[in-house]
MINU-758025 format. One record per residue (C-alpha): x, y, z; residue in three letters. Coordinates in Angstrom, 1 decimal. Last residue first. Layout:
! residues N
X; Y; Z; ALA;
...
! end
This chain:
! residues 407
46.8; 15.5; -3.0; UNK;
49.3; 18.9; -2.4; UNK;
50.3; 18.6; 1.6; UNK;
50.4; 21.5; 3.4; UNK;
53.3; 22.5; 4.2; UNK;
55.6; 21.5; 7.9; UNK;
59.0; 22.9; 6.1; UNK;
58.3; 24.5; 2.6; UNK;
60.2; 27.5; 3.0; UNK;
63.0; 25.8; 5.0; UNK;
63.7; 23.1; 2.5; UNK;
63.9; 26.1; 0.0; UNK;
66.1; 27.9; 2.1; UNK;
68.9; 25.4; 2.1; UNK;
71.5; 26.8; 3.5; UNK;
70.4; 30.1; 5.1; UNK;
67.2; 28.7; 6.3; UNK;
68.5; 25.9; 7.1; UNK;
71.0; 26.8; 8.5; UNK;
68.8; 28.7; 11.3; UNK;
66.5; 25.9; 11.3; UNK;
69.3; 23.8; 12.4; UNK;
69.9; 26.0; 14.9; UNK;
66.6; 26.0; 16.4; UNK;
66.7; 22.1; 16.2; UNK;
70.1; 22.4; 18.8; UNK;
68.6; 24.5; 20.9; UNK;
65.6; 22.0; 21.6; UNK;
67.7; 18.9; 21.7; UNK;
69.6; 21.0; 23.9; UNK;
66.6; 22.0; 25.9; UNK;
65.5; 18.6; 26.3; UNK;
68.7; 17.3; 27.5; UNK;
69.0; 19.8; 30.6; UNK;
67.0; 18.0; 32.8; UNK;
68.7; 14.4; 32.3; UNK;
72.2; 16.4; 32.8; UNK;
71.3; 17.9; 36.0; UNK;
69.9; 14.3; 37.3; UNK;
73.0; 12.9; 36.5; UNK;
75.2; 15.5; 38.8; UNK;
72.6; 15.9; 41.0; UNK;
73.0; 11.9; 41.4; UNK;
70.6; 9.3; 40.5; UNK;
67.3; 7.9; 41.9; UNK;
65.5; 8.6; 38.7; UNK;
61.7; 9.8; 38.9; UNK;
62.1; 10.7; 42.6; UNK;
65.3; 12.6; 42.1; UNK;
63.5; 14.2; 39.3; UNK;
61.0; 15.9; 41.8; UNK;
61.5; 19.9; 41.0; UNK;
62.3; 19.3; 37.5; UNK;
59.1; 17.1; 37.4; UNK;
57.2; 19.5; 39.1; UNK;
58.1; 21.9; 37.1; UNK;
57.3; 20.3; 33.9; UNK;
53.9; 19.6; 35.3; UNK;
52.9; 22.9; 35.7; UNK;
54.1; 24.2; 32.4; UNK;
51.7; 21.7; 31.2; UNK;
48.6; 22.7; 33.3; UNK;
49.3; 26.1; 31.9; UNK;
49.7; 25.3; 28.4; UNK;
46.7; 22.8; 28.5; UNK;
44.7; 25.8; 30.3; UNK;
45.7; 27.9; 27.5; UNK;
44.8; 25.1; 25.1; UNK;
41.0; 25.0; 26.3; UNK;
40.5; 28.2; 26.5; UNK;
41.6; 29.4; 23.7; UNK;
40.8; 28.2; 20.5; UNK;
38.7; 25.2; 21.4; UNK;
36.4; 27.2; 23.8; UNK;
36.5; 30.4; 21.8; UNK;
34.5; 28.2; 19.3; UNK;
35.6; 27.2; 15.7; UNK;
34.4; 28.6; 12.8; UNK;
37.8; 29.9; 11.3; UNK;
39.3; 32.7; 9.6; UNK;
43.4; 32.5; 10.0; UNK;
45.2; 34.9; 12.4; UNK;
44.8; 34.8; 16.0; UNK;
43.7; 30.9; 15.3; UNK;
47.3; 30.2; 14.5; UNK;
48.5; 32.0; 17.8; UNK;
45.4; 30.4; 19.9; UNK;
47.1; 26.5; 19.1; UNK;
50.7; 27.1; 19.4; UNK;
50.6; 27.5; 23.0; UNK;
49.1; 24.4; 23.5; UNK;
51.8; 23.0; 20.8; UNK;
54.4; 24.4; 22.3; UNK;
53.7; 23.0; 26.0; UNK;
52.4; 19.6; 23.9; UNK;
56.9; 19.7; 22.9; UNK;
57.8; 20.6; 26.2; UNK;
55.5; 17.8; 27.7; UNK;
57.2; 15.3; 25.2; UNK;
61.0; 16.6; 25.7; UNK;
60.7; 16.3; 29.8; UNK;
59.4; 12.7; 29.2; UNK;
62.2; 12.1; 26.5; UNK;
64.8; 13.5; 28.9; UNK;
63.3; 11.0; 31.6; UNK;
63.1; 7.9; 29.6; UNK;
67.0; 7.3; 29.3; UNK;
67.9; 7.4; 33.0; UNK;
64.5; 5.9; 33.8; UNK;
64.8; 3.0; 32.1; UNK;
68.5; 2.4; 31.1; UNK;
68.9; 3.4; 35.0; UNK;
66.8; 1.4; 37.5; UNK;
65.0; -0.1; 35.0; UNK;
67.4; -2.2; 33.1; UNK;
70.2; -1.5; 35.7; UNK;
73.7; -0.7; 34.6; UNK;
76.6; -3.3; 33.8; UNK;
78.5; -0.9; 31.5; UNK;
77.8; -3.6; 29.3; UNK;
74.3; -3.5; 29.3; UNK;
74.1; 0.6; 29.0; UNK;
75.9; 0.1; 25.9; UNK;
74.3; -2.8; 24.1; UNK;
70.8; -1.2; 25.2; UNK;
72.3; 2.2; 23.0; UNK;
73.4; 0.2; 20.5; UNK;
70.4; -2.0; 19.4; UNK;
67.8; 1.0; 19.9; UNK;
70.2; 3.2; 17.4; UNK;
70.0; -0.2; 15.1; UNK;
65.9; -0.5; 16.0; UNK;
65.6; 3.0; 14.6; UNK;
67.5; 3.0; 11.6; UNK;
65.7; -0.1; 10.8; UNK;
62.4; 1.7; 11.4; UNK;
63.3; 4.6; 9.1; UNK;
64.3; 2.1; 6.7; UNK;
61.0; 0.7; 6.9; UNK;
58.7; 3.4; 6.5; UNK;
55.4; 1.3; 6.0; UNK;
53.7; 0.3; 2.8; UNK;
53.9; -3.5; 3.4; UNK;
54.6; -4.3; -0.6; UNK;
57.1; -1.6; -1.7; UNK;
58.2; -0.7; 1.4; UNK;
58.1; 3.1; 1.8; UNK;
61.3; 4.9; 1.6; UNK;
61.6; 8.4; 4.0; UNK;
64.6; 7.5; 5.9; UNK;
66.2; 7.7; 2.4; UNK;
65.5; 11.0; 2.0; UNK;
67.9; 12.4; 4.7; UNK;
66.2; 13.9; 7.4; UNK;
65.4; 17.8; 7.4; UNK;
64.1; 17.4; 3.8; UNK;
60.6; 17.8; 4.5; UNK;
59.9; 13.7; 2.9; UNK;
62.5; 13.0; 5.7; UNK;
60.7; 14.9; 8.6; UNK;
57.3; 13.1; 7.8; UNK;
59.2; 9.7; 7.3; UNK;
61.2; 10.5; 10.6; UNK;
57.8; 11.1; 12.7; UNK;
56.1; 7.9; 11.3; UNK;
58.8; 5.8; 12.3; UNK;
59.0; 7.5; 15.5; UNK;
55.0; 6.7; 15.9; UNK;
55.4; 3.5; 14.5; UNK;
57.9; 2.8; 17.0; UNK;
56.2; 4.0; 20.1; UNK;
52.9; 1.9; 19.5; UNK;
55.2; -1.0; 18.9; UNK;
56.8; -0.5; 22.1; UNK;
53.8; 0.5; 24.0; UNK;
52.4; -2.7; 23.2; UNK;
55.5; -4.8; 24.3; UNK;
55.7; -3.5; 27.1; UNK;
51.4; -4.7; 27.9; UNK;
52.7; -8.1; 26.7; UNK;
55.4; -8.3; 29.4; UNK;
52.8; -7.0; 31.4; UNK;
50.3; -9.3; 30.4; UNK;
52.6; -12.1; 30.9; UNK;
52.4; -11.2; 35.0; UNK;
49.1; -10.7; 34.4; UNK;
48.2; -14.3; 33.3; UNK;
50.6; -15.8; 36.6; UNK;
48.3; -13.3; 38.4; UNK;
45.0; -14.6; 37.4; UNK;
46.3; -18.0; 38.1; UNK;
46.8; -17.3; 41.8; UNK;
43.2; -16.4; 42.4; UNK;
40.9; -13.6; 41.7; UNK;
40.3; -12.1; 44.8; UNK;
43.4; -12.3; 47.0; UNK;
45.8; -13.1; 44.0; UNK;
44.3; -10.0; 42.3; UNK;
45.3; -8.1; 45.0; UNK;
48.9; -9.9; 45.6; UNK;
49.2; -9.1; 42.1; UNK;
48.7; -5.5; 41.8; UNK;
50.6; -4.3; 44.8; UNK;
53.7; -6.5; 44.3; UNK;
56.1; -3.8; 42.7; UNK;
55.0; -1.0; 45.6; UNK;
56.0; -3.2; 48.1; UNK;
56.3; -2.0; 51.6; UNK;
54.8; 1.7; 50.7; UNK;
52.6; 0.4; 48.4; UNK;
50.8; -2.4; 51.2; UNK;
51.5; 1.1; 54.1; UNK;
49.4; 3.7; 51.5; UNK;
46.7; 0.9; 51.0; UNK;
45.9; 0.4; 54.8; UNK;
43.4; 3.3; 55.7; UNK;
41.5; 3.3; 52.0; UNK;
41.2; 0.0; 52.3; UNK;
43.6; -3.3; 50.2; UNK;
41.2; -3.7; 47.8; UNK;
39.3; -0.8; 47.6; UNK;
42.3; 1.1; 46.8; UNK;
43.0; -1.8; 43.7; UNK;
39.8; -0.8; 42.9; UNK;
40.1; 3.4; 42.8; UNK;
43.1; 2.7; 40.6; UNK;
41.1; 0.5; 37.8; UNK;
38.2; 3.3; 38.0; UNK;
40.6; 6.0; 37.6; UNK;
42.8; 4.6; 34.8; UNK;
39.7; 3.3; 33.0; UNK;
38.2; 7.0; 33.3; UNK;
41.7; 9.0; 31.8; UNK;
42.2; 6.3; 29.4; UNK;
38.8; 6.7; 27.7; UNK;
38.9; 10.2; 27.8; UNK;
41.9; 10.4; 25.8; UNK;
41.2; 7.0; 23.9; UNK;
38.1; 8.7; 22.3; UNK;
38.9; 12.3; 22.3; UNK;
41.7; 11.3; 20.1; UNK;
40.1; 8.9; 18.2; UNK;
36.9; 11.1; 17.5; UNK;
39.1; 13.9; 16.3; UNK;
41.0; 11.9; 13.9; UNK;
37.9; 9.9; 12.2; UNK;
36.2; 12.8; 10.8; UNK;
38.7; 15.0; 9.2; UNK;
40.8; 11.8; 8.6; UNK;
37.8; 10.1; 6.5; UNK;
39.9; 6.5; 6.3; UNK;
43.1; 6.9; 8.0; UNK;
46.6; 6.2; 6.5; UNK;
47.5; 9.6; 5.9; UNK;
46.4; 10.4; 9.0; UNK;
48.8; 8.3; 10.9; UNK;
50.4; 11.3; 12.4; UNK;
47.1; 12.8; 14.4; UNK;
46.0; 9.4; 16.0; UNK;
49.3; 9.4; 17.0; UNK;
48.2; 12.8; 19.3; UNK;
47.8; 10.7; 22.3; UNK;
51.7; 9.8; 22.6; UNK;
52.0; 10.6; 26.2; UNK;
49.1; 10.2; 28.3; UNK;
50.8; 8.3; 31.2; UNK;
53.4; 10.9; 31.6; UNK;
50.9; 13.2; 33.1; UNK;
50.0; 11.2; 35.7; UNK;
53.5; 10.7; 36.6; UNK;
53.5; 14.7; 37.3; UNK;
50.4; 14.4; 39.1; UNK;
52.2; 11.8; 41.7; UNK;
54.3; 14.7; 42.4; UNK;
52.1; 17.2; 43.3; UNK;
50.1; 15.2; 45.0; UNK;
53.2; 14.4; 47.3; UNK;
51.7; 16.2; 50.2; UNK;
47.9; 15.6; 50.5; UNK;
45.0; 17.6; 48.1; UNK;
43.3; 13.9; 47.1; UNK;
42.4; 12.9; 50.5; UNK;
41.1; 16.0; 51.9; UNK;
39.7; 16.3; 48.7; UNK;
37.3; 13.1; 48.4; UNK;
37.8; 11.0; 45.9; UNK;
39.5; 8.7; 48.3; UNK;
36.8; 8.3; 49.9; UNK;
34.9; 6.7; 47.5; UNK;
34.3; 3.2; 49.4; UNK;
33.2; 0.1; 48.8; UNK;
32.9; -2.4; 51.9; UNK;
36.2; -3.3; 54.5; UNK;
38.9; -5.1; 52.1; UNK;
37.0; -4.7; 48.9; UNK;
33.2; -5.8; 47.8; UNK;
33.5; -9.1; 47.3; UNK;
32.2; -8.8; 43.8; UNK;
33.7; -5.6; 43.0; UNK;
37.3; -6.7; 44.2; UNK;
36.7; -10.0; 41.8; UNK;
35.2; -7.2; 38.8; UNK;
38.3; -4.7; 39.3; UNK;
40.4; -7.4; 38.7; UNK;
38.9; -9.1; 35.8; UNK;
38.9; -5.7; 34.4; UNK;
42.6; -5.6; 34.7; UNK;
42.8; -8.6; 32.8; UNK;
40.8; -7.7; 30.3; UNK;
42.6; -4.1; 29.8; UNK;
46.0; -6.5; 29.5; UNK;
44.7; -8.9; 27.0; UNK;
42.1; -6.2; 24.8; UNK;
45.2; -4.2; 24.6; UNK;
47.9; -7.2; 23.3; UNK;
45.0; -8.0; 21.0; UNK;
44.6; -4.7; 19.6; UNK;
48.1; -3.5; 19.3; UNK;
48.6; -6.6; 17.3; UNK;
45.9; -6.1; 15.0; UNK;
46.6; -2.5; 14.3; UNK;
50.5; -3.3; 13.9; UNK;
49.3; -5.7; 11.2; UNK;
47.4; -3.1; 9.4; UNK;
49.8; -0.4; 9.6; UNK;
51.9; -2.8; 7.3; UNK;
55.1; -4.7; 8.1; UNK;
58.4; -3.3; 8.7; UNK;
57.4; -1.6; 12.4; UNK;
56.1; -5.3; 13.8; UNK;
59.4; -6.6; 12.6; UNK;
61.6; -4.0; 14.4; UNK;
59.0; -4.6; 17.2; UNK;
60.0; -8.6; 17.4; UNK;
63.7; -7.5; 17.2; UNK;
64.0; -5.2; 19.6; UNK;
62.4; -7.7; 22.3; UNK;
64.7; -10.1; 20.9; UNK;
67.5; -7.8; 22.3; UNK;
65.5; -6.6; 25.4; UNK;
64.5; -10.5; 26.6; UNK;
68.6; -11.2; 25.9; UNK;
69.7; -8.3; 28.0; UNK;
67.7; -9.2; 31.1; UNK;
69.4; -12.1; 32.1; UNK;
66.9; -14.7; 33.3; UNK;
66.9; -16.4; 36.8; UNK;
64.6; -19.5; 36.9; UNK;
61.6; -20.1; 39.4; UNK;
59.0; -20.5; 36.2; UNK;
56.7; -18.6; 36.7; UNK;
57.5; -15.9; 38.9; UNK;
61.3; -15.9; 38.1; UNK;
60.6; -15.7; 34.4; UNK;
58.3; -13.2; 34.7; UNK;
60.5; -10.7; 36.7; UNK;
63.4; -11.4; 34.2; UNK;
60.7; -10.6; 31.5; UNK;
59.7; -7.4; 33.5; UNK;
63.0; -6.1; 33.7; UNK;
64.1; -6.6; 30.2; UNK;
60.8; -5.0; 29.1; UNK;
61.6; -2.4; 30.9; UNK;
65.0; -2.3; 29.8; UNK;
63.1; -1.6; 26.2; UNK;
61.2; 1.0; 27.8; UNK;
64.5; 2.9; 27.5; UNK;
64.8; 2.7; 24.0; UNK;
60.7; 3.8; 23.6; UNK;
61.0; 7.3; 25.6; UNK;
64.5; 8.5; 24.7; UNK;
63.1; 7.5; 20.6; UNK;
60.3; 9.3; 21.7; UNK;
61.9; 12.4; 22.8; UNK;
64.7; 12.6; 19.9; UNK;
61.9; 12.6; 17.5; UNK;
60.1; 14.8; 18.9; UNK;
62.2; 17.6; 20.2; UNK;
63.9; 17.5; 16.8; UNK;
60.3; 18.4; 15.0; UNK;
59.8; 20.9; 18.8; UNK;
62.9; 22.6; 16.8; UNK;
62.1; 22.6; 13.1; UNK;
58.6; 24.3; 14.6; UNK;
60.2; 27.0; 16.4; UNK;
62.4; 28.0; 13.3; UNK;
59.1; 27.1; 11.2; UNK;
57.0; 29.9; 13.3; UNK;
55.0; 30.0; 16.3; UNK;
51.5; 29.0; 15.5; UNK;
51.4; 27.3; 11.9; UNK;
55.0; 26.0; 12.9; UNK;
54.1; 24.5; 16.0; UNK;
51.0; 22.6; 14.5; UNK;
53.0; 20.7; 12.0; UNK;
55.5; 20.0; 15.2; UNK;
52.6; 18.5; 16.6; UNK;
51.5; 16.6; 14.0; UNK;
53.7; 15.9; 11.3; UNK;
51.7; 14.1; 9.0; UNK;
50.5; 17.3; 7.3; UNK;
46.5; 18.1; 7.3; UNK;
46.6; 21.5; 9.2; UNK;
43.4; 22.8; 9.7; UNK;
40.8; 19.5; 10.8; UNK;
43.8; 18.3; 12.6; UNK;
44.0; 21.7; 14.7; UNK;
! end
């Protein structure tokens, strides 16, 4: 679809080729609410993890709030400056935490896991258990955010060329490294015992095995990696939000001046201090109601954006054979159809199963859990309307929504 459809919107550019602009205003809304749900509550993740640091290190109880707050601040920063110094950060945080993990994976290696190397727990009786379902669901999360190779386009050298190969790139390479690192810490605890070491203390898992056979050192470095590794996904979140607004601003469905581009660092930057301010309040809140930073700003506030990302690649799969259906092309049945009806379905599939197993995402009520699920659709709804007045409103805004861009 990148090689067709050149605006910065990405998915929600795609949406309206396939389905329509009404449908396409409304997976833009899903968006932009669903990444902002997904990076503001990372932030009491990072909260979380720096408390957890602290301790580890240095024996000494943090707040959380504080790590969050200047956590917001160091990615509102990261967002103002130019794609070029996001790139560089982003790369070094990567190469820290993927080294670490691979210095993992190489000590279990070496001496050869709790009882020899083993793949049997690639093996179907192993794989097909109860609660697969389940764990596929998290699975699916994990990928999130792959089409940002999409909405920096713009900013790409060669984008017809370049796009594609990133995407298939980091989607293949996450899927094997993910795998491979997984399959490790197995090895290192036995495929009989592992199940009992995550069921006793699912937070300690990775560092007790690197502790076993890389040393205590290694895991003081990964605890900081994961504060690091937060950090990442933060910054990778922003820009994409920032990127998302500046697209919707420039269509005239967000005020203009979201769409201002720093004279000197070339980046969205009101759009990112809009963001970091609706980040700001929304920590500030859940803080001093006294909630949990991962037990509830996390995952109360991640959830909806979850369910509002698959929604969103749900309309984009389905998207994908509609706009072939009617333009000439010289792609194969393989990318056309096949390949995003299977998406669609696999998607579908893993919406369910997180309805089906919120409880085990969240930990709250019916009564919370029923409002989490039900977010998406509203944002949803509430887009298709907006494309209704729109297009009764303003329907030159509407005409042009999701066009293809003129240089």
């Amino acid at each position: 679809m990148s090689r067709h459809v050149r605006s910065g919107g990405a998915f929600y550019a795609f949406i309206t080729r396939g389905l329509g602009r009404s449908v396409g205003i409304g997976a833009a809304l899903l968006a932009l609410v669903g990444y902002n749900g997904m990076e503001i509550g990372v932030y009491g993740l990072l909260g979380s993890a720096g408390q957890d640091t602290a301790h580890a290190l240095f024996g000494t109880d943090v707040p959380w709030l504080p790590i969050s707050l200047a956590g917001l601040l160091l990615i509102g920063y990261g967002g103002y400056r130019s794609i070029d110094f996001g790139a560089k950060v982003l790369g070094v945080l990567l190469v820290a935490e993927t080294g670490i993990l691979v210095l993992l994976a190489g000590g279990v290696l070496i001496k050869g896991g709790a009882h020899g190397l083993s793949l049997a727990s690639f093996e179907p009786g192993n794989v097909l258990v109860p609660g697969t379902a389940a764990v596929l669901a998290f699975a699916f999360a994990a990928f999130t955010g792959f089409e940002s190779t999409v909405i920096y386009r713009r900013e790409a050298r060669d984008p017809q060329r370049t796009v594609p190969r990133a995407t298939y790139v980091a989607v293949g390479f996450l899927g094997l490294f993910y795998a491979f690192i997984v399959w490790t810490v197995i090895q290192a605890f036995g495929d009989a015992e592992i199940a009992g070491a995550a069921g006793k203390n699912p937070g300690e898992l990775f560092f007790t095995a690197i502790t076993t056979y890389v040393g205590g050192w290694a895991a003081d470095l990964m605890h900081v990696f994961i504060v690091t590794s937060v950090l990442a996904s933060l910054l990778a979140f922003h820009n994409a939000i920032n990127r998302y607004a500046l697209a919707l601003a420039e269509e005239g469905v967000l005020p203009k001046a979201l769409g201002r581009i720093h004279p000197r660092h070339g980046s969205p930057y009101v759009a990112g201090l809009a963001q970091t301010v609706l980040g700001a309040v929304v920590v500030l809140a859940f803080a001093a109601a006294g909630a949990d930073p991962y037990g509830q700003l996390l995952l109360w506030v991640n959830t909806p954006g979850m369910i509002g990302l698959f929604l969103l690649q749900l309309l984009a799969a389905i998207a994908v054979p509609c706009y072939f259906r009617r333009v000439r092309h010289q792609e194969g049945a393989l990318r056309t159809v096949v390949a995003p009806v299977a998406a669609a379905v696999l998607l579908a599939t893993a919406i369910v199963l997180v309805v089906n197993h919120i409880d085990l995402f969240t930990g709250a009520s019916p009564t919370v859990n029923t409002v989490l699920i039900v977010t998406a659709p509203a944002v949803f709804a509430t887009g298709l309307a907006l494309a209704w007045w729109l297009r009764r409103q303003r329907p030159d805004v509407y005409a042009d929504f999701a066009a293809e861009p003129t240089e």
